[in-house]
N, C-alpha and C positions, 0 to 999 in steps of 0.2 A: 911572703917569699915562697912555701909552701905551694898555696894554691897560683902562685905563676909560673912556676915548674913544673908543676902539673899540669896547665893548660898549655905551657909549649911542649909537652910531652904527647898531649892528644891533637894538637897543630900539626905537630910533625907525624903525628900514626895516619893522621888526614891526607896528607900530601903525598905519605907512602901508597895510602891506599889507590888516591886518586892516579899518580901515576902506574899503577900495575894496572887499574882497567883501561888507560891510556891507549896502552901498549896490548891490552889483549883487543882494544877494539877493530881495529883495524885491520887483526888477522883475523878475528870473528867474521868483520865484513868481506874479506878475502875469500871466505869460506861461501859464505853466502853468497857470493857470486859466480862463485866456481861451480856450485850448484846449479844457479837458474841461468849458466852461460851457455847462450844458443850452439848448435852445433857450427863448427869452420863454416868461414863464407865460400862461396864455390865461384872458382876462377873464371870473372863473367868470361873471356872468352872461350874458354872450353865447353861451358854451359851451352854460348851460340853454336858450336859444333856439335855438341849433342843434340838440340832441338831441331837443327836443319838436319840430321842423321835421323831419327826420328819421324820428322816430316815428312823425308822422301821415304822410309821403308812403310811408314804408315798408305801412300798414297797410294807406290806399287801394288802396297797389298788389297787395298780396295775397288783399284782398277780391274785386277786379276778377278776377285771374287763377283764384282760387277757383270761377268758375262755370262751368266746363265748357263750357255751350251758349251764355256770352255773356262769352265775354274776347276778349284780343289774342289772335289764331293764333298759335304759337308760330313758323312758319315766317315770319312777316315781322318776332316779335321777334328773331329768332336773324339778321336780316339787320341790323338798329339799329345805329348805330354809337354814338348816345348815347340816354337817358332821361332825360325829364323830367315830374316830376310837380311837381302845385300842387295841396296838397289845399285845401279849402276857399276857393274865389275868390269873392266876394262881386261880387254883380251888383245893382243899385240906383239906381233913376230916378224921373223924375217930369219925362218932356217928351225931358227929356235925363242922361241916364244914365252909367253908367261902372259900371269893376269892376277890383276890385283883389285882390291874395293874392301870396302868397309860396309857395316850392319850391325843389326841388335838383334836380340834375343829377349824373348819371354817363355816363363814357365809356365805350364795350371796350375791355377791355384781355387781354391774352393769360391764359383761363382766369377771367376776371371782370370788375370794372368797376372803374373807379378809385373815389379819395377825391371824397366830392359837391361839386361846386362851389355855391354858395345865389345863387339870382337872384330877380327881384319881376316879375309879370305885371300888365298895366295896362294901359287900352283905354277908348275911351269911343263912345260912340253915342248918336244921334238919333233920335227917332221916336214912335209913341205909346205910348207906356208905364209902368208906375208899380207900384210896389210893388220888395221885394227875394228873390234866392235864394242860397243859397250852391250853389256846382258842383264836382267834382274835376275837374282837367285833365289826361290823360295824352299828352303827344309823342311819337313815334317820330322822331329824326334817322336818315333811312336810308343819306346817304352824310356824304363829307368834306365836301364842297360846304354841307350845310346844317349841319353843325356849325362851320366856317369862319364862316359868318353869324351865328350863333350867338353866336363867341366878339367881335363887334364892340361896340361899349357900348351902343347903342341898337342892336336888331334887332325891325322891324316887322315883321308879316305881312299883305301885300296884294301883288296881282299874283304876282310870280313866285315870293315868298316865303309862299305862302299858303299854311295846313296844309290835305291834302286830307282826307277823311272818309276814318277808317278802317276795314275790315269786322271785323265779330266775328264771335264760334263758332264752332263747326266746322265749317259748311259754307260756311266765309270764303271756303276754298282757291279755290272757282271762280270767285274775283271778284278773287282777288289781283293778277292781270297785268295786273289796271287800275288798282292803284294803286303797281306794282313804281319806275316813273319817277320818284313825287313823291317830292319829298325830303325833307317830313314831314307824317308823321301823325298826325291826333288824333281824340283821345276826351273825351269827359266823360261824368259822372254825376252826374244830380242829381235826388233825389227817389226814387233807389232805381233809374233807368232810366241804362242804360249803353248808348251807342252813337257810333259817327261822326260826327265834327263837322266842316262845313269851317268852319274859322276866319280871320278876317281882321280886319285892326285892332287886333289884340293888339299888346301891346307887352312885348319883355322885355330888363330890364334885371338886372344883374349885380348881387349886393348886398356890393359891395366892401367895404361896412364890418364888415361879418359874414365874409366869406372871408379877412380880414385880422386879424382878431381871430384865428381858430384857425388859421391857417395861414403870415400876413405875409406874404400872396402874393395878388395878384388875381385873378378868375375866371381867368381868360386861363392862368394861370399853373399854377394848380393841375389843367385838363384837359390842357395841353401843353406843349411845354417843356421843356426841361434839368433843370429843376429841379423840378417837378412833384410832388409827394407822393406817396409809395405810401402805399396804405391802410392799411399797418401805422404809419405815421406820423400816419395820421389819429389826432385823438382818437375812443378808444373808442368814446362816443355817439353817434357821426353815424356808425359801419360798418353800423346795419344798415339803412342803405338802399341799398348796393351789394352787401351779403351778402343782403337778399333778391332785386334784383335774377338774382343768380348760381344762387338757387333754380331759379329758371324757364328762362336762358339762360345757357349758356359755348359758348366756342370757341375 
C-alpha cells in the first residue's frame, strides 16, 4: 500500500511536470519566431510604384548625363551630397497655374548613394499663361545644410533656399566658382533642351506613405539615422537609381 502511493505520488509530479513544459513550449516557440520573423511584406502594389518611379528617375538621369557637351560637370556632381530627380513634373495653367510630379532622392554614402527616399514636387504660380508641359527636374544638394532642409516636411524654395541655375558641359568648369556657395542646383529638361534653372516656389514634400510601405520608416529616416537602410535592404526595384547614380560619381 506504501509503495503504490508512492508511485501515484511520482505519476502525478510526472504529469505536473509534463504539463508546465507543455504550456511553456509554445511560448518558447512564439519567441523563437518572433526572432527569426522576416521583416513586414511590402504592399506589392506600392512596390510597382516605386520601381516604375525609380525607373523613370533612373533613365532621366542617364540620358541627361549621356551628353557630353550638355550634362552635369562631373566635378560639381562628385561635390553633391544628395540627388534628386523628378522625372516628368507636369506644369499647367490658365491665369493661374501650378505643377506637380513625383521623384526620389539619394544620399552619399561612402563608395555610393544610399536607398532612395520618394518625395512629391509642387508649386503654383500666377501670371499669363495657358496651356501644359511636362519638365524633368534634376537637384544637386551641395552641402549638409541644404539636405538638413531638405529632410523638414515641408521645404520651400524662395529666398535663401532657392536652387541656383546650374552650368552644363564641359566647358562648365569656368563658371563653376560661381555657383560652388549655393546649396542647390538645378536643372530641367523639357522638350529635348537641358539647362539651368533657378527655381523658386517649389515645393517638396516627403511621400511618407510610399517610404513607409517599402521601408516602415519615414523620409527622415531612411537618408539618416540609426537606423536607415543600406541598399542591400532596399527592395531590389528601387537599386537602380542609386546604382546608376554610382555610374557617374563615387567617393
Amino acid at each position: 500500500m506504501h509503495f503504490t502511493f508512492s508511485k501515484r505520488i511520482v505519476l502525478a509530479a510526472m504529469v505536473v511536470m509534463l504539463s508546465v513544459l507543455s504550456l511553456r513550449a509554445p511560448a518558447q516557440e512564439q519567441r523563437r519566431r518572433r526572432a527569426s520573423d522576416p521583416e513586414p511584406a511590402i504592399d506589392a502594389k506600392r512596390e510597382r510604384e516605386a520601381a516604375k518611379r525609380a525607373a523613370n528617375a533612373a533613365r532621366v538621369f542617364e540620358q541627361i548625363m549621356g551628353a557630353p557637351d550638355n550634362r552635369i560637370p562631373k566635378e560639381l556632381l562628385d561635390k553633391a551630397e544628395a540627388v534628386a530627380v523628378f522625372p516628368g513634373v507636369l506644369k499647367a495653367g490658365f491665369i493661374v497655374g501650378g505643377r506637380g510630379g513625383s521623384g526620389l532622392i539619394s544620399r552619399r554614402r561612402a563608395g555610393g548613394w544610399s536607398a532612395p527616399a520618394f518625395f512629391k514636387l509642387g508649386g503654383g504660380s500666377i501670371g499669363a499663361q495657358i496651356g501644359a508641359s511636362k519638365t524633368d527636374f534634376v537637384l544637386l544638394f551641395m552641402n549638409e545644410a541644404a539636405v538638413k532642409g531638405l529632410l523638414e516636411d515641408k521645404f520651400e524654395m524662395g529666398g535663401e533656399a532657392s536652387a541656383a541655375a546650374g552650368p552644363v558641359g564641359r566647358s562648365a568648369s569656368a563658371t563653376t566658382n560661381l555657383t560652388l556657395d549655393a546649396g542647390i542646383l538645378s536643372y530641367s529638361r523639357s522638350r529635348g533642351l537641358f539647362a539651368g534653372l533657378e527655381l523658386k516656389g517649389a515645393v517638396i514634400n516627403p511621400d511618407n506613405k510610399l517610404n513607409e510601405a517599402l521601408y516602415h520608416l519615414k523620409a527622415d529616416q531612411v537618408l539618416t539615422g540609426t537606423n536607415q537602410p543600406t541598399l542591400e535592404r532596399a527592395p531590389e526595384s528601387v537599386r537602380v537609381f542609386p546604382l546608376t547614380l554610382a555610374r557617374y560619381s563615387r567617393r
